[in-house]
N, C-alpha and C positions, 0 to 999 in steps of 0.2 A: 441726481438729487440737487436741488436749487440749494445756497447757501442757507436761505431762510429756513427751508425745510433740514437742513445740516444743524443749526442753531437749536432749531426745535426737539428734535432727536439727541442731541446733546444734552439740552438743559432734563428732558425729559428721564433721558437716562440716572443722572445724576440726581434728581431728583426719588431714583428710584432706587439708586444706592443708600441714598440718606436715609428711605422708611426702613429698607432693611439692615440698618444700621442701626438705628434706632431699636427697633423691634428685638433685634438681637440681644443689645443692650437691659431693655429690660426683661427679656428672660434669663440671660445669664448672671444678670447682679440681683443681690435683695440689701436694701438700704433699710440699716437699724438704729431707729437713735435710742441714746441714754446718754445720763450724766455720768461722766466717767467721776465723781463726786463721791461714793457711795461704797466702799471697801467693806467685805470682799469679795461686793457683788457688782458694782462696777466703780471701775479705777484704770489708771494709768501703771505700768510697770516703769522701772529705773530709767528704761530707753524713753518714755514716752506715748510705748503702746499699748493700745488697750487691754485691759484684761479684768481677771476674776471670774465670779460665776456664770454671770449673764454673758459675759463675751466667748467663753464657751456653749454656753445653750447656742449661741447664735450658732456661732461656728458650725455646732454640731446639726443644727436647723438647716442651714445651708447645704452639707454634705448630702442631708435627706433630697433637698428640693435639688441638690445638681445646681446651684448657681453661687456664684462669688458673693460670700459678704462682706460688705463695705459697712465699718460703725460711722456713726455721725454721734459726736460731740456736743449734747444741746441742753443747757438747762433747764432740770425736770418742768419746771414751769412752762416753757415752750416747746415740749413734746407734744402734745395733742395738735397746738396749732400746724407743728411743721408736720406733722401726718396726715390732717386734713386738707392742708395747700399743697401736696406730692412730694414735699420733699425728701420723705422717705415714705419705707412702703410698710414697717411696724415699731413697734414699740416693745423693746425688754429691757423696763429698766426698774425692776422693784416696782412697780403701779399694780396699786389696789384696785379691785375691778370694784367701782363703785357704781349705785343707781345715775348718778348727776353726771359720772365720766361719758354711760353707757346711753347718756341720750345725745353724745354727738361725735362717742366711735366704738367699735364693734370690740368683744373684748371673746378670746379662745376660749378654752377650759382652763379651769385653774390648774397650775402647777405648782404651789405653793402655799401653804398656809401659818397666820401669825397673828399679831396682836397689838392694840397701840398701849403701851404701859409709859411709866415715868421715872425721868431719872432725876437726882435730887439731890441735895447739900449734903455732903457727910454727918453731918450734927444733925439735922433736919426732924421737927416731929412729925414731918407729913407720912402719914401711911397707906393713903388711897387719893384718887381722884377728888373722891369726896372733901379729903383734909384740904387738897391743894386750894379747893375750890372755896377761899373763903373772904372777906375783904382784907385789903392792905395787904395780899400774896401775889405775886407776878408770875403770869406761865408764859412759857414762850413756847412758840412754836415756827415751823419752818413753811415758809412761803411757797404755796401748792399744794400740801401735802395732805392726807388724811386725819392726821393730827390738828391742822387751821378749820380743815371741815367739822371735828367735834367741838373744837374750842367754840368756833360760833356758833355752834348748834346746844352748846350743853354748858359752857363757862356762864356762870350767869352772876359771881360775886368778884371774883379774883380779876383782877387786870390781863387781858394779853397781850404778849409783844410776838408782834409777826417777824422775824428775818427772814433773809435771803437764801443762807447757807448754815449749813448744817454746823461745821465748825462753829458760827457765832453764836447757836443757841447753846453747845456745849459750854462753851465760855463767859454768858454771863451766867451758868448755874456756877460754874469754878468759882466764878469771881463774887460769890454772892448777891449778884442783880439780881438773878430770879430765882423763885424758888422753885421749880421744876420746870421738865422740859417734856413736854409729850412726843413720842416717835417712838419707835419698832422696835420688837422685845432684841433683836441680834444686833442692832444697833445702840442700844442703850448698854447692854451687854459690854458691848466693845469700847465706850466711850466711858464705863466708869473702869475698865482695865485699863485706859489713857490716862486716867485721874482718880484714883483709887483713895488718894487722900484727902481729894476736896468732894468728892459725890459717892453715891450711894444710890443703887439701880434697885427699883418696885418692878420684878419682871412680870408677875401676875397682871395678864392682861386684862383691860376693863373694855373692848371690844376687840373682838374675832373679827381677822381681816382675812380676801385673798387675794394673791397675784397671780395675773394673766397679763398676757401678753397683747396688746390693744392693735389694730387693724380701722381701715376706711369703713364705714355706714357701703355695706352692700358688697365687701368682698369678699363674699361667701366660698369659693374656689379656694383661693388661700387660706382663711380659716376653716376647711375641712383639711385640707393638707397640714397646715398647723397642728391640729389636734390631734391627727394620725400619729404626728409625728411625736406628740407629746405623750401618746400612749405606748408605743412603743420603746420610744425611748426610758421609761419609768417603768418599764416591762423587763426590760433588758440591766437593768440595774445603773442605766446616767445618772439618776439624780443621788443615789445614796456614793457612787465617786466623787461625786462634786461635793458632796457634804464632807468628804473623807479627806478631799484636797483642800479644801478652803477652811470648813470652819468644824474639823474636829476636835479642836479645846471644845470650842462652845457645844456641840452636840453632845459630851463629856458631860460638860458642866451642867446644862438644863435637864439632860437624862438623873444626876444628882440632886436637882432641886423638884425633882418630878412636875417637870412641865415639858409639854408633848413638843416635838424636835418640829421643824418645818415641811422637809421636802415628803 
């Protein structure tokens, strides 16, 4: 064999290590982004590493499919685009399967249901959406979220303030800048047990929401395996464990106020 043809058969080779290198790669990994922001569904533990509810569902998603999962770290606001440009392969991070999400990516079955209520000033005479909703009252809400979707779809007297992070809308209601905060009845929950004596949580939600798990426009293969997987898993009793390990104050407590638990 001439060197040429030596060179050739080389690069060729190797070339052909690399697809099946690649190939491997992505069968054996599933890449999941969320905000690790979002306790006690997703968060960082004392080490660093990820955890909470969602980082188990992964987990647990992974063991089904036989492949490594890897979290990606990404602010809820830039999760759809890092799932549309490959940089991951889905999405569990608290996301509301909405109509506007679902025209530019694929969303499972729900596994989750909830509500967007308000949390509010300990003194506060606001008692619904409606109260909130009046001149000279400020709502804040969290940038991306399904709470910025109704604010501008449905605020039509009250001032909104959009932030970035969730903590900052908790604190200007503390601090008396705004007068409520729209977001999710087990996060409001937990944010007026943070602040018991500056706020005061309306868990009675004024929309029913659900969360899924969002995927690429056209990966229908992975979400039937998804779904499989979310049925069985909720067959087999995963999700009433994960309510038992994360949030049974709360399952407690809403069972008490007779408002329907999530999973």
């Amino acid at each position: 064999m001439t060197p040429q043809k030596n060179r050739c058969f080389a690069l060729g080779f190797l070339l052909l290590v690399i697809l099946c290198s690649c190939a491997r790669k992505q069968r054996d990994e599933l890449i999941v982004g969320m905000e690790l922001a979002y306790p006690p569904f997703e968060m960082a533990d004392a080490q660093g590493n990820p955890s909470g509810v969602s980082v188990d569902l992964a987990k647990a998603l992974g063991e089904h499919l036989h492949r490594q999962v890897i979290i990606e770290n990404i602010p809820f606001s830039g999760l759809i685009p890092a799932l549309k440009t490959g940089k991951i392969d889905l999405i569990i991070s608290s996301m509301t399967a909405t109509p506007e999400r679902a025209e530019s990516i694929d969303f499972t079955d729900t596994y989750l249901k909830t509500g967007l209520c308000l949390l509010v000033g300990a003194n506060s005479s606001i008692s619904s959406i409606f109260d909130a909703d009046k001149p000279g009252r400020t709502i804040v809400v969290k940038q991306g979220t399904t709470g910025q979707t109704f604010a501008a779809a449905h605020i039509k007297s009250a001032q909104v303030l959009v932030l970035d992070k969730e903590t900052a809308c908790v604190l200007e209601v503390v601090q008396g800048k705004a007068d409520a905060f729209i977001y999710d009845q087990m996060s409001t929950y937990k944010n007026w047990q943070a602040n018991p004596q500056t706020t005061r949580p309306i868990l009675t939600p004024f929309q029913q929401e659900s969360w899924a798990i969002g995927l690429r426009k056209g990966d229908d293969k992975l979400r039937a395996q998804v779904n499989q997987f979310l049925a069985g898993y909720r067959k087999q009793g995963g999700f009433e464990l994960l309510g038992d390990r994360y949030l049974k104050e709360q399952k407690t407590a809403f069972q008490k106020l007779g408002i329907p638990f999530y999973f």
